[in-house]
C-alpha positions as CSV (number, residue, x, y, z in Angstrom):
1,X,135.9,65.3,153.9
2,X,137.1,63.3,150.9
3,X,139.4,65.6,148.9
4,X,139.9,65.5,145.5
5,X,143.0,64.2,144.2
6,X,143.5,63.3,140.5
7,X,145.7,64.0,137.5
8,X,147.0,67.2,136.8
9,X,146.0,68.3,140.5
10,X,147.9,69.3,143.7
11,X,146.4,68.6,146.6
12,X,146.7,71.8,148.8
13,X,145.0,70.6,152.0
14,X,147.0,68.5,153.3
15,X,151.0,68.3,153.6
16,X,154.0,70.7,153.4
17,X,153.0,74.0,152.0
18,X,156.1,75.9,150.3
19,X,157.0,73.6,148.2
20,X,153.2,73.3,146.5
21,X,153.0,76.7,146.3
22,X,155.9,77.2,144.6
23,X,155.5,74.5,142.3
24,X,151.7,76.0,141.2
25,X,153.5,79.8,140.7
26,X,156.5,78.4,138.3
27,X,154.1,78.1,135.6
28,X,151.6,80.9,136.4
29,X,154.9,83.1,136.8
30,X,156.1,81.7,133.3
31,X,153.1,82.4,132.0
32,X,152.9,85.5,132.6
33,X,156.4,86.6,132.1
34,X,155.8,84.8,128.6
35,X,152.6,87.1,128.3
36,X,154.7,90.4,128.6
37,X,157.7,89.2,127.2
38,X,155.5,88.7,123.8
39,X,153.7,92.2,124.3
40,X,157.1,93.7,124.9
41,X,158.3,91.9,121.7
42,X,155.6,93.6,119.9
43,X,156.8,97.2,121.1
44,X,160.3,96.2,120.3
45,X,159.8,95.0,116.9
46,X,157.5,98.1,116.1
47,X,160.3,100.2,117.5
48,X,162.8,98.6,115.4
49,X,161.1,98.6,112.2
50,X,158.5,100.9,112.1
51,X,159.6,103.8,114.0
52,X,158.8,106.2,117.1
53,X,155.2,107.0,116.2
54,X,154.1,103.1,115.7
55,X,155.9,102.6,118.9
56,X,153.9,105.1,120.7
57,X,150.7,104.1,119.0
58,X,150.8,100.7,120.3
59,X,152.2,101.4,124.2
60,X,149.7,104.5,124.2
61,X,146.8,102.0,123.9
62,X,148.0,99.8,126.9
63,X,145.5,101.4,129.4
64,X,142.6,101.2,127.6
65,X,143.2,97.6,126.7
66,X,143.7,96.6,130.4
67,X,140.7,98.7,131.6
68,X,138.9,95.7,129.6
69,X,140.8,93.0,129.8
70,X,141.0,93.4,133.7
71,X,137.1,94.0,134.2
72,X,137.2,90.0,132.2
73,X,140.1,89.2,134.4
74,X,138.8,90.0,137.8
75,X,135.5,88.0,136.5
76,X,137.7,84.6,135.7
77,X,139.1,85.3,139.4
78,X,135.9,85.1,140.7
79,X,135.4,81.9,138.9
80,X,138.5,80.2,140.1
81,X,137.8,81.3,143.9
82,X,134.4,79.4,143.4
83,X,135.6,76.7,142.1
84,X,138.1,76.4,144.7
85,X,136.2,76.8,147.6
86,X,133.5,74.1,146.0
87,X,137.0,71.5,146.3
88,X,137.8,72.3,150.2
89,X,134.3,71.3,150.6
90,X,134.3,68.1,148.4
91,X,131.4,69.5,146.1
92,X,131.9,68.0,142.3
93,X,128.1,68.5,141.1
94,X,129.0,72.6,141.9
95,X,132.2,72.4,140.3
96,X,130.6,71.0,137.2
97,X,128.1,73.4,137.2
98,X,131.0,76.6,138.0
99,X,133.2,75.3,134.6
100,X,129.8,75.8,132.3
101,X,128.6,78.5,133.7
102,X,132.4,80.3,133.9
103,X,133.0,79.5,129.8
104,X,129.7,81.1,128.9
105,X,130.4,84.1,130.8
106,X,133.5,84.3,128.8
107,X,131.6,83.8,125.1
108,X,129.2,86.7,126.3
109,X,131.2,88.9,128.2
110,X,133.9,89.1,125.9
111,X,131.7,89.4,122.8
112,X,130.0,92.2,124.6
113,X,133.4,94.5,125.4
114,X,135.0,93.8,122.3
115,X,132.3,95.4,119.8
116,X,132.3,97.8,122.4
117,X,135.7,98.9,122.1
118,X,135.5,98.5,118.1
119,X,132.7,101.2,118.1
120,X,134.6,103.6,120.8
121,X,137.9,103.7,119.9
122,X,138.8,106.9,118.0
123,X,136.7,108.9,120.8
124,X,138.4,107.5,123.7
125,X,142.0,107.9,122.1
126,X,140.6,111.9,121.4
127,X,139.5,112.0,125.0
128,X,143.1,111.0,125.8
129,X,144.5,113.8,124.1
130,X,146.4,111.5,122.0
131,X,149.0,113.3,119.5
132,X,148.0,113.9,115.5
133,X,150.8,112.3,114.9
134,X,150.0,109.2,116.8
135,X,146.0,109.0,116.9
136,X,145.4,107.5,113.6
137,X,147.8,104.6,114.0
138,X,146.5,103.9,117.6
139,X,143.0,103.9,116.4
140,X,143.7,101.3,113.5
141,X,145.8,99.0,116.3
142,X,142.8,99.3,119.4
143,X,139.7,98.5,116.4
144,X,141.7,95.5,115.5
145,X,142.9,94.6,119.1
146,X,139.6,94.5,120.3
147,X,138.2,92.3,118.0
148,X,140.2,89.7,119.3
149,X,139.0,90.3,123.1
150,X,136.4,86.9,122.8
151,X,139.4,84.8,122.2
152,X,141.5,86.6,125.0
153,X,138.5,86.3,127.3
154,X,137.9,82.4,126.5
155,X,141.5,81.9,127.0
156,X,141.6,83.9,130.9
157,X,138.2,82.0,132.4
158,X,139.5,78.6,131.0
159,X,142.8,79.2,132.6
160,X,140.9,80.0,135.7
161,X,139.1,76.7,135.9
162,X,142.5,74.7,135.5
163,X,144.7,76.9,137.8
164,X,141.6,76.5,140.4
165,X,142.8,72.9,141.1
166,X,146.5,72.7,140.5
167,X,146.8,72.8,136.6
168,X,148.9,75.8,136.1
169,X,151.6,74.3,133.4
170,X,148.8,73.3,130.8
171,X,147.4,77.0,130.5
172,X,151.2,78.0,130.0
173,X,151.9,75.3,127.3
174,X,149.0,76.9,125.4
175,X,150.2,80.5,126.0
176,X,153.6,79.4,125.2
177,X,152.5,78.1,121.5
178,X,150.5,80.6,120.6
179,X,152.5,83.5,121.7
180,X,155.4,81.7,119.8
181,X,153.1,81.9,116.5
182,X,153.0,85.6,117.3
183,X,156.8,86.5,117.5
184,X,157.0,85.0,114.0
185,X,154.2,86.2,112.6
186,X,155.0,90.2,114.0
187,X,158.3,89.8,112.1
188,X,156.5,88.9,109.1
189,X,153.8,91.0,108.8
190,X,156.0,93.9,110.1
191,X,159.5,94.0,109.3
192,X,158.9,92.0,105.9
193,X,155.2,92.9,104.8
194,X,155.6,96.6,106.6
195,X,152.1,96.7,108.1
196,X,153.1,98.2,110.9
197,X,150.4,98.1,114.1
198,X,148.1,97.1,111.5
199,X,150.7,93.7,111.8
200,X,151.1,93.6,115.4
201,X,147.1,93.3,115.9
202,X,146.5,90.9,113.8
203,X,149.8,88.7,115.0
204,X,148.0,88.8,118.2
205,X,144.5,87.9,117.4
206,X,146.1,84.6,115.3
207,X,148.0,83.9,118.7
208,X,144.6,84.1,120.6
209,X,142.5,81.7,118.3
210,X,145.4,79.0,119.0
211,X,145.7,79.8,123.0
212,X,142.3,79.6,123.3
213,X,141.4,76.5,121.0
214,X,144.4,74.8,122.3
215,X,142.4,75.4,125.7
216,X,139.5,74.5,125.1
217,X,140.2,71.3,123.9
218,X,141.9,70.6,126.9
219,X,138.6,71.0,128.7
220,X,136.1,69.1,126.3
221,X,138.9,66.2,126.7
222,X,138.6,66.1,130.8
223,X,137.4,62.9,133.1
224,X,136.1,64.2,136.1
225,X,133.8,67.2,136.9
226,X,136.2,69.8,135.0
227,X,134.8,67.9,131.6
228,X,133.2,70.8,129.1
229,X,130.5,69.7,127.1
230,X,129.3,72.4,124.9
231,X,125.7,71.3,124.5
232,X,125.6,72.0,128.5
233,X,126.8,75.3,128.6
234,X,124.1,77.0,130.9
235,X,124.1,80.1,133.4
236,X,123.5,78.5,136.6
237,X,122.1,80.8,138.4
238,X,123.5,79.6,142.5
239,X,127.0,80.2,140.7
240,X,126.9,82.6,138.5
241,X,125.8,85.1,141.5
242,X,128.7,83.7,143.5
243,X,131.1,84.2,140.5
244,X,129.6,88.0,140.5
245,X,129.8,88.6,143.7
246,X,133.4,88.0,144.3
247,X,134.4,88.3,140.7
248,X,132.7,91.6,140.0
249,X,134.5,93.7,142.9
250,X,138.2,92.2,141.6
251,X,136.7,92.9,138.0
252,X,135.9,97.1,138.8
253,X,139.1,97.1,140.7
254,X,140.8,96.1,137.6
255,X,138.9,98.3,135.6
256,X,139.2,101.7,137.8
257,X,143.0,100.7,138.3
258,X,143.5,101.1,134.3
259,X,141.0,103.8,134.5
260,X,143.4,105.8,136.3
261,X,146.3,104.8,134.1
262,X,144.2,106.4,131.3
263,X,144.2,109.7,132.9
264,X,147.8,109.1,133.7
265,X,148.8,108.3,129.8
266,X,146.8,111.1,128.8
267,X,149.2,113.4,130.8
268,X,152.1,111.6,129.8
269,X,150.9,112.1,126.3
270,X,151.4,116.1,126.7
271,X,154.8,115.2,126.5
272,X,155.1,114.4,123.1
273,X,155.6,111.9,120.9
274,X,159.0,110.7,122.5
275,X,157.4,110.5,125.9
276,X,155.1,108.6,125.0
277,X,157.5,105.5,123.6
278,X,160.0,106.2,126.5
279,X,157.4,105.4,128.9
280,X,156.0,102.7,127.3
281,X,159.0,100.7,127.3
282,X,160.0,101.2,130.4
283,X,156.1,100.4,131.5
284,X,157.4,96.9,129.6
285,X,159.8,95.9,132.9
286,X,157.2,97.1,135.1
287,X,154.0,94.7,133.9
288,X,157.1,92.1,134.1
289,X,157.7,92.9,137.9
290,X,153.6,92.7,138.2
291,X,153.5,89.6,136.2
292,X,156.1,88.0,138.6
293,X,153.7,89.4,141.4
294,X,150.8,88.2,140.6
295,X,152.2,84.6,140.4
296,X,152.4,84.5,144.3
297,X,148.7,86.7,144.7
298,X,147.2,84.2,141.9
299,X,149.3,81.0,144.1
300,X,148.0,83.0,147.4
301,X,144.4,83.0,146.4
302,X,143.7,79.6,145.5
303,X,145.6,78.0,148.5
304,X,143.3,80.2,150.6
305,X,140.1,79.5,148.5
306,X,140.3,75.9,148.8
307,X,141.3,75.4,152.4
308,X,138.7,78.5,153.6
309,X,136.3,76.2,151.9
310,X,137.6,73.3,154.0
311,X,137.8,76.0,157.0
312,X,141.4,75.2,158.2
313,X,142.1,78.8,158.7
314,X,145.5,78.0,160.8
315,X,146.3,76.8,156.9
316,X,145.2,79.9,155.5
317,X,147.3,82.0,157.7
318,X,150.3,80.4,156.8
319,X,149.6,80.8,153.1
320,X,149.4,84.4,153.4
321,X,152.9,84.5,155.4
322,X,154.8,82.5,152.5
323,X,152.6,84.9,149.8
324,X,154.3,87.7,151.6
325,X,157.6,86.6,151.9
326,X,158.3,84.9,148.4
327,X,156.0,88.0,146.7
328,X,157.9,90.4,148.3
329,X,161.6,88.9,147.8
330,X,160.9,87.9,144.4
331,X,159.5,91.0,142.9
332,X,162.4,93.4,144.9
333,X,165.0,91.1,142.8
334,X,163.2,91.9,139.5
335,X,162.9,95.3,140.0
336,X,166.5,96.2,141.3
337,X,167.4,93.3,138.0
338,X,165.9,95.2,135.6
339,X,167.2,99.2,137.3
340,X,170.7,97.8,136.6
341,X,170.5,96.8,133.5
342,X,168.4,99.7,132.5
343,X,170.7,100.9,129.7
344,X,171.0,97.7,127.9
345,X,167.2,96.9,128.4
346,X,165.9,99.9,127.2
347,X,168.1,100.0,123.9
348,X,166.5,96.8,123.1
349,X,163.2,98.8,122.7
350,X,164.9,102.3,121.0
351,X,168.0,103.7,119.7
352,X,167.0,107.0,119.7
353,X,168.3,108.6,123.2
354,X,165.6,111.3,123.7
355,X,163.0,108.1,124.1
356,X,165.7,106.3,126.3
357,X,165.5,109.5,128.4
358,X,161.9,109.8,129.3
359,X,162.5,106.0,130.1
360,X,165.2,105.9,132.5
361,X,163.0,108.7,134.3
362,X,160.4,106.3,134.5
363,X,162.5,103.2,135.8
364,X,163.6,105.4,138.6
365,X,161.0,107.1,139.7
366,X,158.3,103.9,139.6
367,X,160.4,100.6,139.0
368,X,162.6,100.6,142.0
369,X,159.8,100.7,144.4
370,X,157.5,98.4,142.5
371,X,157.8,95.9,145.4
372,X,155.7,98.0,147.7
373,X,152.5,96.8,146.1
374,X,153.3,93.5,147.6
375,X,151.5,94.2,150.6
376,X,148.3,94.8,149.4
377,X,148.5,92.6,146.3
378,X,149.0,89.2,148.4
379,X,146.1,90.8,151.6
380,X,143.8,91.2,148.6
381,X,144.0,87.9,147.3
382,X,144.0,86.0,151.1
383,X,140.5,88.5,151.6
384,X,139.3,86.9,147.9
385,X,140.2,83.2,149.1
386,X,138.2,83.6,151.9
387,X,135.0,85.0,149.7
388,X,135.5,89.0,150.9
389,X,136.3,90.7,147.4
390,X,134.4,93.7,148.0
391,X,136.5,95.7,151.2
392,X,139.7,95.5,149.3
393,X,138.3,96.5,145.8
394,X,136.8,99.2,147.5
395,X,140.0,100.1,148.8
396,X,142.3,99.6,145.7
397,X,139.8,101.9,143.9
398,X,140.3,104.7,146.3
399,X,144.6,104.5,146.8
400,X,145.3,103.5,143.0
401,X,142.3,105.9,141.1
402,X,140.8,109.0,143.5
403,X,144.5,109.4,144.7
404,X,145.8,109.5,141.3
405,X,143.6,111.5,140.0
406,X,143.5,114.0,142.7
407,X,147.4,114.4,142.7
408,X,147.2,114.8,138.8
409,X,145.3,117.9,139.1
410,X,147.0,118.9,142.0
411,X,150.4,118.7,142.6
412,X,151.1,117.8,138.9
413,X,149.5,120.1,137.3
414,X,151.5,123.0,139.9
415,X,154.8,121.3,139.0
416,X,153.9,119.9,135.1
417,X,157.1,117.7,135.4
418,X,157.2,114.1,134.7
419,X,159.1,113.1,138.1
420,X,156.2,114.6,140.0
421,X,153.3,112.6,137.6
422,X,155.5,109.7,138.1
423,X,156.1,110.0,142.2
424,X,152.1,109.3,142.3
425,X,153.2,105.8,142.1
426,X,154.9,104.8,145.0
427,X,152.8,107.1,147.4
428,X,149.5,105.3,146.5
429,X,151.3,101.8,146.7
430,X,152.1,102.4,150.1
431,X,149.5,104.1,150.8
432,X,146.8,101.2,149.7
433,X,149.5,99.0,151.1
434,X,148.7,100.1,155.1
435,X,145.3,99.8,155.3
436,X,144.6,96.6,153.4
437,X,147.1,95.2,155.7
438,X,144.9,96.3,158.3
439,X,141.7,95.1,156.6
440,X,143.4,91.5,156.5
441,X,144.0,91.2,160.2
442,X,140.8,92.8,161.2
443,X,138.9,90.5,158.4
444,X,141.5,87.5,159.4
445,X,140.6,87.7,163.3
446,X,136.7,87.1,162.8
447,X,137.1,84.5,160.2
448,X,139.0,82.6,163.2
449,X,136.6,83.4,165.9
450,X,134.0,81.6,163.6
């Protein structure tokens, strides 16, 4: 097997494993922490100068955003576990062929969901039950939000394609510039011009067009197979099924995930108007936590992807341990980090006290137990490594959605408090937690009897 090693790679077949796979989650967990830490500038800016109800009108739209942008997102995972497995086994014509086919299913797909949510927001924000006093705001902000979804799209799969060989600090460079823009352009357009979310939207898209351009260039500036030529864009149909096939599973996962967080917000939104912003900034520390997560099940994937495709399972098994142990550790710091300073953080967002309330709720109820998702986070991404997406999508779906859902119009709607809507949380982590476990070493044991 002649393994590929050139610039801006790491070579994760051979050699010590820790410190590679810490070294390819720095920038992924940088990036992502960046990510969050500019959406959670946007909420804190609009909270600042604009007031409870742009507040709300912004963090009210979160799950309907991510029930599209993780659909795109499980797709690009698809992408990079394809790509991966095609460098265990030494294969640069199908890596070639993967980055085409993985931008133009980023042009189309996210053309496709972003005229989509243009056309659908105002009924899926009345489906949500979403407050008079909020609904027109939110409906201005999720039109102009989703206009912007090609750029986000292009911006994920790209990503993908470098992070699926080694190149996780150039996607954050381009992140980091761009979301940079957007902090100074939010103060502008809100706290000088006063466009409220009208500001924040368009702050973002701006942000977008240099992320993604910035990336893109990147790729049409390549030597080796990763090279994109735009002429050669092409749906190759060999990977194209393969991307679908494993991306499609993460992708609905994603989706039915936020799904469930939409029936979620809209019972949070029977709270009010205060509710609404006190959970959404406390929902700020949690997509942080996530963020810091998903570093180690992004890191976890790829390690697996590329040595399943080389078939050095011993490898593999020891890149789930470490996903396990530095996922787990580093996500518990986070969320006992952010409980403790929960006063401070939190008045960053609002000074009003009846918005910090429903927010403290929130961080103590969900935020201190965040680290329980860890198990099935880091088993789900060893499964996709090793080409099984489906079993713990199928999973996922039923702990994080049909539990939800059933509890919502069960033992929340008997109680109708917020602790009890937020205790749904934790029982579904661990929940979903046990059995992928169990998926893992069941899945894990025949891959090594092959």
């Amino acid at each position: 097997m002649v393994h590929m090693k050139k610039k801006n790679q790491i070579d994760m077949l051979d050699g010590p494993l820790l410190k590679k796979m810490i070294l390819f989650a720095i920038p992924i967990l940088m990036t992502s922490t960046l990510q969050q830490l500019f959406n959670a500038i946007d909420v804190a800016i609009i909270g600042q100068f604009a007031g409870p109800q742009a507040m709300a009108a912004v963090g009210s739209n979160g799950p309907i955003i991510n029930l599209v942008v993780n659909l795109l997102v499980g797709m690009s995972i698809g992408a990079n576990v394809v790509i991966a497995n095609y460098i265990g086994q030494g294969r640069r014509d199908k890596v070639r062929a993967t980055v085409h086919t993985t931008v133009l299913i980023a042009l189309v797909g996210g053309l496709f969901f972003g005229l989509v949510g243009v056309f659908t927001a105002l009924p899926i924000l009345n489906a949500m039950h979403s407050p008079p006093d909020v609904i027109y705001l939110a409906t201005r902000y999720l039109r102009i939000y989703f206009a912007g979804i090609p750029l986000m799209a292009l911006y994920n799969f790209c990503a993908s394609i470098m992070r699926s060989k080694g190149d996780t600090l150039r996607p954050l460079i381009c992140l980091a510039v761009g979301g940079v823009v957007k902090i100074g352009l939010n103060l502008l357009f809100v706290a000088v011009f006063h466009w409220d979310v009208t500001g924040v939207a368009v702050a973002t898209i701006i942000a977008n067009i240099i992320s993604s351009a910035m990336i893109i260039r990147m790729l049409t500036h390549e030597t080796d197979e990763f090279r994109l030529d735009i002429k050669k864009l092409k749906f190759h149909k060999e990977q194209i099924t393969r991307i679908i096939r494993i991306g499609l599973p993460s992708g609905i996962q994603g989706m039915v995930f936020s799904l469930s967080n939409v029936f979620i917000q809209a019972a949070i939104n029977g709270f009010g108007s205060e509710a609404i912003a006190g959970s959404s900034a406390a929902l700020n520390f949690e997509y942080f936590c996530y963020f810091v997560l998903n570093a180690f099940v992004q890191t976890t994937m790829t390690f697996t992807g590329q040595n399943y495709g080389a078939r050095n399972m011993k490898r593999c098994r020891k890149i789930w341990r470490l996903g396990m142990i530095m996922g787990g550790i580093t996500t518990l710091t986070f969320n006992l980090g952010f409980f403790a300073g929960r006063a401070v953080l939190i008045g960053l967002f609002t000074a009003v006290p009846s918005v910090a309330y429903w927010a403290y709720i929130r961080m103590q109820r969900v935020l201190i137990f965040q680290w329980i998702a860890n198990s099935y986070e880091i088993s789900g991404a060893s499964l996709r490594g090793m080409g099984h997406s489906t079993l713990p999508a199928v999973i996922s779906v039923f702990g994080t959605c049909v539990l939800r859902i059933a509890w919502i119009f069960t033992m929340f709607q008997n109680s109708g408090s917020f602790e009890m809507l937020m205790d749904i949380y934790p029982i579904t982590w661990a929940l979903t937690g046990a059995v992928t476990l169990a998926a893992y070493f069941i899945i894990r044991h025949k891959e090594e009897k092959q």
